[in-house]
N, C-alpha and C positions, 0 to 999 in steps of 0.2 A: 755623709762627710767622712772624707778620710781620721784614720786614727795613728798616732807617730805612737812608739814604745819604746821601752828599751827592757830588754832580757839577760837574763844569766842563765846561762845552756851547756850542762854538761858536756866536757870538749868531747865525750864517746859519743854523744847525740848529735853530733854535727857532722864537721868535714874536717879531714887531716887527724882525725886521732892516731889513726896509728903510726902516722908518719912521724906526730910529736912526742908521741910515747916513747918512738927506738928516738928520735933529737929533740932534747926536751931545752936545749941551748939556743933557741930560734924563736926570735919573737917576731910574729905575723900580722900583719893589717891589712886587710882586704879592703880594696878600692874602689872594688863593682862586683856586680854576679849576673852572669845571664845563665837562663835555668829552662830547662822546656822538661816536657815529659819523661822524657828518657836521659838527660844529661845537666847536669851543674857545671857552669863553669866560673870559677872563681878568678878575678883578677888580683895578685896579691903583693905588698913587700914584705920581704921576710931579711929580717936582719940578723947578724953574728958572726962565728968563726967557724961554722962546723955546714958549711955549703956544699960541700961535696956528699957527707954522709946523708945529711936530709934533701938532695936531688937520689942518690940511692934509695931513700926510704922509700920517697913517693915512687920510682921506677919497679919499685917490687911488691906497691900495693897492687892487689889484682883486679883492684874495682876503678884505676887509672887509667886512660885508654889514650890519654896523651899528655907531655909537658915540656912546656916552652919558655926558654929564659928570656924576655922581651928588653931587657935592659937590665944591666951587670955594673956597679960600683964596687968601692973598693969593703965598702961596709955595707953593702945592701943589692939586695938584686929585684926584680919585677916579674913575676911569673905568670902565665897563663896554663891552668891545669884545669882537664874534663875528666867529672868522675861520671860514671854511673847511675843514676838514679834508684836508691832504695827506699822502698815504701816502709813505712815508719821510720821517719828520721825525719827533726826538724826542717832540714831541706827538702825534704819532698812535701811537706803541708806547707813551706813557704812559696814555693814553684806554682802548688796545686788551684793554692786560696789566690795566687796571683798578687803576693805579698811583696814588697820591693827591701832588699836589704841595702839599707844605706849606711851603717857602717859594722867591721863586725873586726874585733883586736882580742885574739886569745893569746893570755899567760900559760897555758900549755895543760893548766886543769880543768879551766872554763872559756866559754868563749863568750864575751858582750858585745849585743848583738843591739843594732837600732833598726827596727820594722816600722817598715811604712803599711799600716792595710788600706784595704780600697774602702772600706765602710765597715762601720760595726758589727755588722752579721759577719761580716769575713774572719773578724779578733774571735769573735763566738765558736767560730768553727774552727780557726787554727785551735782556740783553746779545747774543745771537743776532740782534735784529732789527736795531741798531743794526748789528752786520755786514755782514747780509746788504744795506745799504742802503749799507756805506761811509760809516756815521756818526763821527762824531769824537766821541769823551769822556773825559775823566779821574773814573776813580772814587776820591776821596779822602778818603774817612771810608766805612767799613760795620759796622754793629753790628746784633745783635739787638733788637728794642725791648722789654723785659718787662715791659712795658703795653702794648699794642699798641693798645686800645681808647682811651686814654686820648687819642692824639692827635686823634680823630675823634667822640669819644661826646658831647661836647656841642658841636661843629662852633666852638669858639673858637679863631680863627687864633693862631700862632705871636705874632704882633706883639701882636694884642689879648690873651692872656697876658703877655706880656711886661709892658705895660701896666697890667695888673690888678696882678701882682702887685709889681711897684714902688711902684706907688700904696701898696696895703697896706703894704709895708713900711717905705715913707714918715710911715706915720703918717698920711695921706692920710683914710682914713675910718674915723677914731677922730672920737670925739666928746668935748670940740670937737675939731676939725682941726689937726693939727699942722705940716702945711707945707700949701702953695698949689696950685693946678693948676701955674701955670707954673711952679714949684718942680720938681716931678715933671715937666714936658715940658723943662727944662733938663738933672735927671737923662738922658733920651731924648735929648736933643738932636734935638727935636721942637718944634712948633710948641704952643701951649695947645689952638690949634682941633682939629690934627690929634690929640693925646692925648685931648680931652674925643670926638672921633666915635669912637677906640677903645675907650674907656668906655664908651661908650651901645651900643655894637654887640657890646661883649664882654658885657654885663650882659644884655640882651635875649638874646644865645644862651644861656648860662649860666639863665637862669629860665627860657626856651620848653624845652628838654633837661633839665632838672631840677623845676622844681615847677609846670610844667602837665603834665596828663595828660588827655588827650583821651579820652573814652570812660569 
């Protein structure tokens, strides 16, 4: 049976420290990761005033091998950045164990991190690797999941649920409509822009995983 987490992971044990060390004015939330042996890649929003110096940072880490602004607001942008893969580092025992990160928001000292493992021997041995490497972690929540599937079966992140289903219960998409977009991104304490690309991006996973069927 899968196991759900949550962690507190020094921001040097992760991804982007150095970037947030020289821009420490950027607060980040990651919204997916796909990871293979040799590469992490992070999908992330990162919000503030100082966008230019921390796209510099990340362009002068040397373990960054590409980065892509996928959507640009007036307060917030959307990124796709491929580091590198290095062995001892929370991300490579998350990559390795085949661990899913499903949400992960650093304050610039630490990063809280929610893992999905694929079954208990897997949490054993991220915690074993994380040892054997002299990694620092606090484990602070673990539960069994009794959907396990649920968090991954139509690849709808964490935030774009969240999202979804505020709107819904907003009243949001009744017909007529009973509250506003920016209604519901005030609920979020989000921007209109960044809640309506949540909708669009949660709705497209939700119908590509549910009523297409290839074949």
């Amino acid at each position: 049976m899968s196991v759900l987490t949550e962690f507190v992971v020094p921001a040097e044990e992760f991804i982007l420290h150095e970037t947030l060390r020289r821009v420490s004015a950027i607060h980040v939330e990651i919204e997916r990761v796909v990871a293979d042996s040799e590469y992490v890649t992070p999908y992330f929003w990162a919000s503030g005033e100082t966008f230019e110096s921390f796209e510099r940072a990340l362009e002068d880490d040397i373990t960054v091998e590409s980065l892509t602004v996928l959507e640009e607001h007036d307060d917030e942008r959307f990124y796709r950045v491929s580091w590198r893969q290095r062995t001892g580092t929370v991300g490579h025992a998350v990559s390795k164990l085949k661990a899913s990160i499903l949400e992960a928001t650093s304050d610039g000292k630490n990063w809280f991190l929610k893992l999905l493992f694929p079954s208990e021997s897997s949490l054993t041995e991220f915690h074993d690797y994380c040892e054997n490497y002299d990694l620092s972690f606090q484990l602070t929540r673990l539960y069994e999941s009794r959907h396990p599937n649920a968090f991954g079966k139509y690849e709808v992140t964490p935030k774009q649920r969240e999202a979804l289903v505020t709107a819904l219960d907003s009243g949001y998409f009744n017909v007529p409509r009973e509250v506003t977009l920016g209604h519901v991104a005030g609920e979020l304490d989000i921007s209109p822009n960044a809640l309506s690309t949540r909708l669009r991006r949660g709705h497209a996973n939700l119908i590509t995983n549910t009523l297409r069927h290839d074949g």
